[in-house]
C-alpha positions as CSV (number, residue, x, y, z in Angstrom):
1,X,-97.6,55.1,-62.4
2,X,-98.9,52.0,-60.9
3,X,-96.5,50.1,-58.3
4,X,-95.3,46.8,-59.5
5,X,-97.3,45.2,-56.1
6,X,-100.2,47.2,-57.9
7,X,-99.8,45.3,-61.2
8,X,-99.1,41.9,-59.8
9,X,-102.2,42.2,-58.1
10,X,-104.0,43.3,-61.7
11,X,-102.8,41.0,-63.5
12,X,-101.5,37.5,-61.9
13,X,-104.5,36.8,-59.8
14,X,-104.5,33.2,-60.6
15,X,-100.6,33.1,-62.6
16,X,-99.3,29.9,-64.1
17,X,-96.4,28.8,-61.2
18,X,-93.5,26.6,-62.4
19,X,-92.5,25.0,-59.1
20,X,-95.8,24.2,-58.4
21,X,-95.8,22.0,-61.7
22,X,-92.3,20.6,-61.0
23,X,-93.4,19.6,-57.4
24,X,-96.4,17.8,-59.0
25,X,-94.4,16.0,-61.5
26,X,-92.3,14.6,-59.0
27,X,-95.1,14.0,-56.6
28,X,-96.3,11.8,-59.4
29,X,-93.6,9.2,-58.9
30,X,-93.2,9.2,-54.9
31,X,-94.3,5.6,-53.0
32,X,-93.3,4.2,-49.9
33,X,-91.1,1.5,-51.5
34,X,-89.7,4.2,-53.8
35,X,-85.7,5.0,-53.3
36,X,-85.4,8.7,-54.4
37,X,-82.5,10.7,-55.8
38,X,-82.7,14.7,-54.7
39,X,-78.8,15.6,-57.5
40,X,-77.8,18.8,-57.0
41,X,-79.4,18.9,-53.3
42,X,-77.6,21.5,-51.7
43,X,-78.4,22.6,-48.3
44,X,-82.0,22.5,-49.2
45,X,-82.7,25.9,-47.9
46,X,-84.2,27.7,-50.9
47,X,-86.5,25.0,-52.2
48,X,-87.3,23.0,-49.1
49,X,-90.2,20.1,-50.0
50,X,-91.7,17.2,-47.6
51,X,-90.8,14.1,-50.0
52,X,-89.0,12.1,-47.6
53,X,-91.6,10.9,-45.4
54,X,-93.6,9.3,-49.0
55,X,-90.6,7.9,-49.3
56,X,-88.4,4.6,-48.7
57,X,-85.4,6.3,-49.0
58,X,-84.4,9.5,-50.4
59,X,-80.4,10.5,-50.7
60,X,-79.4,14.0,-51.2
61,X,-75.9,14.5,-53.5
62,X,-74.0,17.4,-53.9
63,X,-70.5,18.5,-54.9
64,X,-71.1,20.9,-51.6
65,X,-69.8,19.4,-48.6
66,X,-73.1,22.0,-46.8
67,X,-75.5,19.4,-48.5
68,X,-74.7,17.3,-45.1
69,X,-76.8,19.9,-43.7
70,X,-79.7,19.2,-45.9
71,X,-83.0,18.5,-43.6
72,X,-84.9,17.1,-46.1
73,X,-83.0,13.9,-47.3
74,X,-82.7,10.9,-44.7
75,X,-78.3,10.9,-46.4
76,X,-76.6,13.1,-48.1
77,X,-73.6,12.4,-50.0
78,X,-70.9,14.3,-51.3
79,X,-70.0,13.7,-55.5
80,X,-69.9,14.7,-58.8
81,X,-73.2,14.3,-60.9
82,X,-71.1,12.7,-63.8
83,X,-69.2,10.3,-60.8
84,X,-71.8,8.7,-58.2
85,X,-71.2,6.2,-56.1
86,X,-74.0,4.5,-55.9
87,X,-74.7,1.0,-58.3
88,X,-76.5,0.4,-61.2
89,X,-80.5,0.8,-60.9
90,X,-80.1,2.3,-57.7
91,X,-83.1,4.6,-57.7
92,X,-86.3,4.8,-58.9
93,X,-86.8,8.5,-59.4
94,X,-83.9,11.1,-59.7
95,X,-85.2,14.7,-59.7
96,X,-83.1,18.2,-59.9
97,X,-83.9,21.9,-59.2
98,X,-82.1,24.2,-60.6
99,X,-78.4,22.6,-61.8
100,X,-79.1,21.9,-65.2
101,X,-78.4,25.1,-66.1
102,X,-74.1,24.8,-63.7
103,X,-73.3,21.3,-66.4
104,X,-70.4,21.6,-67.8
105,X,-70.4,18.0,-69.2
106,X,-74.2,17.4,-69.6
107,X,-73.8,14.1,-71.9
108,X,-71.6,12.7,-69.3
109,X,-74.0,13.2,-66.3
110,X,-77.1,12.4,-68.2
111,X,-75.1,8.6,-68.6
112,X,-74.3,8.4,-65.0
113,X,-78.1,9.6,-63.8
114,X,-79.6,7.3,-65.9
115,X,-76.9,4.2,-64.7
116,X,-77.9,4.7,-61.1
117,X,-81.9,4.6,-62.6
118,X,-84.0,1.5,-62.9
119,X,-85.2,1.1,-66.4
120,X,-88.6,2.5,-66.3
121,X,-87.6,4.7,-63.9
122,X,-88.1,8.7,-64.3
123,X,-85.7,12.3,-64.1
124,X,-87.5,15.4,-63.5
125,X,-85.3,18.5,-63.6
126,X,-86.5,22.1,-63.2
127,X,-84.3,24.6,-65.2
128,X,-83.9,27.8,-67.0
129,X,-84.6,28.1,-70.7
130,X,-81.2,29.6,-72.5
131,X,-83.4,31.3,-75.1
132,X,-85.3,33.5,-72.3
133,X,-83.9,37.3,-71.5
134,X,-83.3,36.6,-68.3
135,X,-80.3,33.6,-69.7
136,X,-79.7,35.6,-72.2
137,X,-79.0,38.5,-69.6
138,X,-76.7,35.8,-67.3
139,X,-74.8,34.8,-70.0
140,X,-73.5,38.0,-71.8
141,X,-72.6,39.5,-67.9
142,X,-69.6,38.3,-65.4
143,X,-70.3,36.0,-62.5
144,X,-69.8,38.9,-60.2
145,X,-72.9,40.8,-61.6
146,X,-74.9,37.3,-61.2
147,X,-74.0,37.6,-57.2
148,X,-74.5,41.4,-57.0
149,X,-78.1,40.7,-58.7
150,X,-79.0,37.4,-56.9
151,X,-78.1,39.4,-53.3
152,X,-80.3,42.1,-54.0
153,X,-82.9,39.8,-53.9
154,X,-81.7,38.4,-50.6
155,X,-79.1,35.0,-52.2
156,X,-76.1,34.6,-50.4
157,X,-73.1,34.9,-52.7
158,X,-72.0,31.0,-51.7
159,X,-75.6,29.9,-53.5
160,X,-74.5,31.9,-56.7
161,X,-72.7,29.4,-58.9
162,X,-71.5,30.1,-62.8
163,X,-73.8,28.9,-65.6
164,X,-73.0,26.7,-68.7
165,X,-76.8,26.9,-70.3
166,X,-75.1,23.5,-72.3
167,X,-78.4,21.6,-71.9
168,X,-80.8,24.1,-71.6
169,X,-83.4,24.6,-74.7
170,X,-86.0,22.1,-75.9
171,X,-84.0,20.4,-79.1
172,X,-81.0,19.9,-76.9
173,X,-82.5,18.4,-73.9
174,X,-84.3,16.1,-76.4
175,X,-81.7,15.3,-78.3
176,X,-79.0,14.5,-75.3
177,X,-81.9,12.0,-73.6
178,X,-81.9,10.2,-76.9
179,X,-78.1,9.7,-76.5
180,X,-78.0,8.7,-73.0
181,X,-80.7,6.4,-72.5
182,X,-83.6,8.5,-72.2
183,X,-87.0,8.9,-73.7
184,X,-89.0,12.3,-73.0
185,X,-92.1,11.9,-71.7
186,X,-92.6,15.4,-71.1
187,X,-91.0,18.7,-71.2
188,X,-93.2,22.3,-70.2
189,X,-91.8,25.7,-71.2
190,X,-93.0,27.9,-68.5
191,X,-93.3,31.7,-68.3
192,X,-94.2,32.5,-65.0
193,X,-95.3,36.2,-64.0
194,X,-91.9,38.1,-64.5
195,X,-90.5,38.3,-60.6
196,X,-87.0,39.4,-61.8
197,X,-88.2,42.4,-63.4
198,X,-89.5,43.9,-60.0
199,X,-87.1,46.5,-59.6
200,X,-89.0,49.2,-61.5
201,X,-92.9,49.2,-63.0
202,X,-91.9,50.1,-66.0
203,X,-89.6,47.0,-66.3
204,X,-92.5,44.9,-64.8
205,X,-95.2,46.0,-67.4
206,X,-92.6,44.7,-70.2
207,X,-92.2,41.6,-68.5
208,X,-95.8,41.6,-68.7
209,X,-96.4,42.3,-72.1
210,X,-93.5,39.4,-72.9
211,X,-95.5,37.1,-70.4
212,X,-98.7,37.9,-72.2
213,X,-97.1,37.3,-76.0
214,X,-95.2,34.0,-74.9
215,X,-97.7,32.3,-73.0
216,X,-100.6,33.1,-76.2
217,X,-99.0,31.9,-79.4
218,X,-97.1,28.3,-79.2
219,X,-95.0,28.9,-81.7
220,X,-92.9,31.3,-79.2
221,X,-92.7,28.4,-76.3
222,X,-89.2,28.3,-77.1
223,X,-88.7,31.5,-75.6
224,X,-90.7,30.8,-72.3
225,X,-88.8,31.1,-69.3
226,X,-88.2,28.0,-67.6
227,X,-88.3,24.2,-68.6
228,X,-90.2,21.2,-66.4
229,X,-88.8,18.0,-67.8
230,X,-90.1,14.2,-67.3
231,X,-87.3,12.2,-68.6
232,X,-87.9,7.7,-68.4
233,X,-85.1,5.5,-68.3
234,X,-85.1,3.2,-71.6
């Protein structure tokens, strides 16, 4: 039986990558006037990025106090998503990695990120699709499995943090931006090559054949692993 390094070398050569197409997207909106807003920053260890130096200011907020600690914001600030203390039309671009998928009140912090937004301006998130196996997997097992997992592949527990999936599926992004000020200008389902499935080949080569089927027919996007999404302030 072939080793799963073996078929990731066979068959994802040149494989579609979903941070590369978030990074790009928010790329898209950095300038050197721009004031930047990293929600959800964290202490910036897993997903580091070189934004703030494109940047007239970029402030990193987190309900974590560690997010002080983040290296790539010039401030951090400690807050709620739904509660910032910033003004109206604060920013120009908000982005977020991987925190859609922790809302509890999505509605509610959907209004607040687009107060502190100019109109015009853009939120790009990068989050999991609640209609892929591996959500579908989080959310029918206790948090204490999702910290066993995630430290196997070399998380800390304190970065493993319950999900709510609440905004997390095409129709219900759309439908939330159209309620809280939004319009979407874009949103990618993406089904990358199938890294959680590396614990056995035989679990791999599924995750390929469901790579394979998803990515071909469009009809099946919905069930595409993760979502990039370009949301503009109305």
């Amino acid at each position: 039986m072939s080793s799963v390094r073996e078929l990731e070398a066979r068959y994802y050569r040149n494989s579609i990558d979903d941070h590369a197409v978030f990074d790009a997207t928010v790329r898209r909106y950095l300038s050197p006037g721009a004031r930047v807003l990293d929600a959800g920053a964290g202490r910036g260890i897993h997903n580091p990025y070189d934004y703030a130096h494109l940047v007239d200011r970029l402030v990193g907020v987190d309900l974590d106090p560690e997010v002080r600690a983040n290296a790539n914001v010039h401030s951090a600030v400690v807050a709620d998503l739904a509660n910032l203390p910033f003004a109206d039309h604060s920013f120009d671009l908000v982005f977020s990695k991987y925190v859609f998928e922790h809302l509890r009140r999505p509605a509610v912090t959907l209004r607040e990120l687009r107060r502190v937004l100019r109109p015009g301006g853009h939120l790009v998130f990068h989050t999991p699709n609640r209609y892929h196996y591996v959500a579908i997997g989080a959310t029918l097992t206790p948090q204490r499995f999702h910290v066993w997992f995630n430290e196997r592949r070399g998380r800390a527990a304190a970065d493993s943090f319950p999900t709510a999936y609440r905004i997390n599926d095409r129709r219900t992004i759309s439908g939330l931006a159209a309620r809280t000020g939004f319009g979407v200008d874009r949103l990618d389902l993406i089904e990358p090559k199938p890294d959680y499935l590396t614990f056995h080949p035989a679990a791999y080569r599924a995750g390929v054949v469901y790579e394979r089927l998803v990515n071909r027919w469009d009809v099946l996007r919905d069930l595409r692993c993760v979502i990039v999404g370009d949301l503009v302030a109305s």
